[in-house]
N, C-alpha and C positions, 0 to 999 in steps of 0.2 A: 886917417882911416883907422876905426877900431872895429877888431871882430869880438864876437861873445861867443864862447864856445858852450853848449851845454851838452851835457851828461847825466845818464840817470844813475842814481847815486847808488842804489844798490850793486852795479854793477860796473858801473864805470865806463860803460862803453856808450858812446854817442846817440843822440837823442834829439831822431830827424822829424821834420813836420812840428814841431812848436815855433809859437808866435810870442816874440821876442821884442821891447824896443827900450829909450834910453830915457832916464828923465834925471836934465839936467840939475846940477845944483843952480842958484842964481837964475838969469833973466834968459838964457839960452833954451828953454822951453822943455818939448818934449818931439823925439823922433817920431816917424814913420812908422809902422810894427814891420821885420822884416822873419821869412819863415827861414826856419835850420834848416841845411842838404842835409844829406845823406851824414857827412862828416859833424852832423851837430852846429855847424858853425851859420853864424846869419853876421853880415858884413855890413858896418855903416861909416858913411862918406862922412864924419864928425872928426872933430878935433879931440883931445885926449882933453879928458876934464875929470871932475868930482861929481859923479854920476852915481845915478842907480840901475841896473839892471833887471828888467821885466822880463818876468818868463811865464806867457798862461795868466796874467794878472796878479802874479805874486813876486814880491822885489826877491829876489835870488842874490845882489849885491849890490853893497851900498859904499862907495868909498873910491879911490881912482882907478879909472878906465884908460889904461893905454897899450897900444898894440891889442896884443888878446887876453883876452877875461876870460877860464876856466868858472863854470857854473854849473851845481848839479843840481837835476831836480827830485 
């Protein structure tokens, strides 16, 4: 399981209701979109890989996902 946490960058504090998903490196595809709580964070059932991080339609991060990913938008 990897979380993505996003955050709006000017301020740093958490950044709820964005739509969020994962796209793998290699043949592992691309996730589900899952929307941030309150706490910024949107949670997926995926193994730790070499991913990118979608936030809103814009890669936010490209490189390894494990455990949690801090992202700001």
């Amino acid at each position: 399981m990897v979380t993505v946490k996003v955050g709006w960058q000017s301020s740093g504090s958490a950044a709820d209701n964005q739509r969020v998903l994962l796209s793998f490196d290699g043949l592992r595809g691309v996730t589900g979109s899952a929307i941030t709580d309150r706490n910024g964070e949107a949670p997926f059932d995926a193994a730790p890989g070499s991913d990118k991080a979608i936030v809103n339609g814009t890669t936010r991060h490209h490189g390894r996902i494990e455990g949690r990913v801090m992202v700001y938008i």
